[in-house]
matplotlib code that plots the C-alpha trace (Angstrom):
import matplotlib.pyplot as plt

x = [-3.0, 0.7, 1.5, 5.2, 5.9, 3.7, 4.7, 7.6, 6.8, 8.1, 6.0, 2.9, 4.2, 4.5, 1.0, -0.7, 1.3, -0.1, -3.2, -3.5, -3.1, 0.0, 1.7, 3.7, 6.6, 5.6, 8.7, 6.5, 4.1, 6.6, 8.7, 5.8, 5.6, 2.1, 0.8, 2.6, 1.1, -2.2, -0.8, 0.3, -3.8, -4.8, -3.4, -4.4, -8.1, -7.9, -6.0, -2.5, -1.9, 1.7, 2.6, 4.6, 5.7, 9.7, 8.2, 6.7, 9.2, 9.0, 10.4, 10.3, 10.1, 12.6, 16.2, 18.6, 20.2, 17.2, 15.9, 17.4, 18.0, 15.6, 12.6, 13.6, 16.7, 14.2, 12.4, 15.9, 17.3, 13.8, 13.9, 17.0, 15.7, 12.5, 14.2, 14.9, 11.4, 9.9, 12.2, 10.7, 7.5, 8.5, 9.0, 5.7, 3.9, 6.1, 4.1, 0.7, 1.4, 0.9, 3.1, 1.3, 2.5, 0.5, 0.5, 0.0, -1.4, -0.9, -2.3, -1.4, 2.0, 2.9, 4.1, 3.4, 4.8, 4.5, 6.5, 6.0, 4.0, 3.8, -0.1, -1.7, -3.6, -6.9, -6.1, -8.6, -5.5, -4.9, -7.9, -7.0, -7.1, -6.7, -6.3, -8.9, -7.7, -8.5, -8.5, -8.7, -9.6, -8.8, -10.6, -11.7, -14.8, -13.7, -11.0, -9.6, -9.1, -12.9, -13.9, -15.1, -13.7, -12.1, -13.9, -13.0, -13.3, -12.6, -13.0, -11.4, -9.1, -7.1, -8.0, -9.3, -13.0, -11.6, -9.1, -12.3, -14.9, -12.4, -11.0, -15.5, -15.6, -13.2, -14.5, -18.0, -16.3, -14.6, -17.6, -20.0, -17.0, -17.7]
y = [8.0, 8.7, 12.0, 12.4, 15.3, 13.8, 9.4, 8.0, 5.5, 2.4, 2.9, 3.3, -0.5, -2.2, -0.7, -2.0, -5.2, -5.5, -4.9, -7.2, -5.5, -6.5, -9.6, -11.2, -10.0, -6.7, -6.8, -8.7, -5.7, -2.7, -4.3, -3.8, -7.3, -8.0, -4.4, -5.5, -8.6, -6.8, -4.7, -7.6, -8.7, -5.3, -4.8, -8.6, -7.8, -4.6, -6.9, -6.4, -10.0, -10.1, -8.2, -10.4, -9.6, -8.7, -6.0, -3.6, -1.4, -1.8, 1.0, -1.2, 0.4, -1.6, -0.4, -3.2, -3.5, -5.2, -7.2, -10.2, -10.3, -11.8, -9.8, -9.4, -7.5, -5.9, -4.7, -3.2, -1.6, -0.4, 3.4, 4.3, 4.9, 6.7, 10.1, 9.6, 8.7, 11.5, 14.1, 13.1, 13.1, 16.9, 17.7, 16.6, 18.7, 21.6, 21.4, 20.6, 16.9, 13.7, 10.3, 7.4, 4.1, 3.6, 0.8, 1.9, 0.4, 2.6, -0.1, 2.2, 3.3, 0.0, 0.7, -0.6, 0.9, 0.4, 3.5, 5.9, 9.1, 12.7, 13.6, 16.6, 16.7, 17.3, 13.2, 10.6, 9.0, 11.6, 11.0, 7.3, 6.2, 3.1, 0.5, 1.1, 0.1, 2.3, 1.8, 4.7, 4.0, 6.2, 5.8, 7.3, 8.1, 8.2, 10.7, 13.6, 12.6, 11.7, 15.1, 13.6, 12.7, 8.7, 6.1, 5.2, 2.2, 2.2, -0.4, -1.9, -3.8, -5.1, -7.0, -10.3, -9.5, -8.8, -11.7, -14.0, -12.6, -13.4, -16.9, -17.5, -16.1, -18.2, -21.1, -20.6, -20.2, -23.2, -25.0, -23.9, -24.6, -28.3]
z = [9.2, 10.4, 11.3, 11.8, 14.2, 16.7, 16.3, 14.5, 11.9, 13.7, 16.2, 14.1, 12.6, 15.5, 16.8, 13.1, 13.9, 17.2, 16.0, 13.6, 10.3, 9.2, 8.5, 11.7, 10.5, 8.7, 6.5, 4.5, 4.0, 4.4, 1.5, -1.4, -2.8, -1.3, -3.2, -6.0, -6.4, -6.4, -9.2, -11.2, -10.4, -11.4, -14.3, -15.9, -15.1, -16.9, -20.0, -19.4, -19.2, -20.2, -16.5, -14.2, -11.1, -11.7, -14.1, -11.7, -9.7, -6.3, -3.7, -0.8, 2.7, 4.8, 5.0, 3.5, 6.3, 8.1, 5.4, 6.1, 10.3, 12.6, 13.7, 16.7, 15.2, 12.9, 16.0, 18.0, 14.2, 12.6, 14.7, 13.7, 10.5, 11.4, 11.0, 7.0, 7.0, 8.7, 6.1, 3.6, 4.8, 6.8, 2.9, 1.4, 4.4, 3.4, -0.2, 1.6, 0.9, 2.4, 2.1, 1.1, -0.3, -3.7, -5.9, -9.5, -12.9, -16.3, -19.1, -21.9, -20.7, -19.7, -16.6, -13.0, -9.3, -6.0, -3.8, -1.6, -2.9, -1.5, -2.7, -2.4, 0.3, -1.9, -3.5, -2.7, -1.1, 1.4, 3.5, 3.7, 7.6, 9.6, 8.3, 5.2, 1.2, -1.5, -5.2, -7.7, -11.5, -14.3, -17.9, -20.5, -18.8, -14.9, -14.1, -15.7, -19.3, -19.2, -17.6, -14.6, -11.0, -10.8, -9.7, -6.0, -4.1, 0.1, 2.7, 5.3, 4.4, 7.4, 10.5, 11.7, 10.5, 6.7, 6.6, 8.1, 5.3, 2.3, 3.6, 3.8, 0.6, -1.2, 0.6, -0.8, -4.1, -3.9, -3.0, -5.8, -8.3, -8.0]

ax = plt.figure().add_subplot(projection="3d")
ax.plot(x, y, z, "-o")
ax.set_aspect("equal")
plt.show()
């Protein structure tokens, strides 16, 4: 979880780089298409099947001006813009909030985001830490149209061990599919 009075965010990106949980070149996880792929997923399993990727809005988290340099450029440039960053992140903890960058699904509104959120701190999302995944699912019976809490899903979903289990498991897949 990044807490910005105490690390600025391009540090926390280069330590979840180093660590493994990002891509090589995190662009390619700050910038939202890999979470909007997963929306486009998403939202065709729940029977949304005319989504395609150009139709979900995308706040992506890399400043313009280093989408396109080398990463090494990316690394020199990316703190400069760690204080916008932490403002708005200064401004959700002002309304008890946290930032998190959520990837949304509304079937019957037909609409479909990935952006940075300020949450109250009392969301399922809030808690999130490391480098853990969660999903939330809202129906007619989970969530509050249903009278009930969401469904939520967490796990890891980051690291050497994850990336290992899912190649395995699509492996195995492949392999019973002949």
């Amino acid at each position: 979880t990044w807490n910005a009075t105490t690390t600025p965010f391009s540090t926390i990106v280069k330590q979840a780089q180093e660590a493994g949980y990002t891509e090589p070149d995190p662009r390619e996880d700050l910038n939202g298409m890999d979470v909007a792929r997963k929306v486009v997923i998403a939202a065709r399993e729940a029977g949304w099947t005319s989504l395609e990727l150009s139709d979900v809005t995308v706040e992506s988290l890399v400043p313009t001006a280093l989408e396109n340099c080398s990463l090494d450029d990316f690394w020199k440039e990316f703190p400069q813009y760690d204080a916008a960053l932490a403002e708005r992140a200064a401004n959700a903890a002002q309304e008890g909030k946290v930032l998190r960058f959520v990837g949304a699904v509304h079937v019957t509104t037909k609409s479909a985001t990935v952006q940075l959120q300020a949450l109250p701190s009392t969301h399922a999302f809030a808690g999130l830490t490391g480098a853990d995944n969660i999903v939330q699912v809202e129906t007619k019976r989970y969530g509050p149209s249903g009278g009930s809490t969401p469904l939520v899903i967490r796990g890891p979903g980051a690291g050497a061990d994850v990336t290992a289990a899912g190649v395995l498991g699509d492996l195995v897949a492949l392999a019973n599919a002949k």
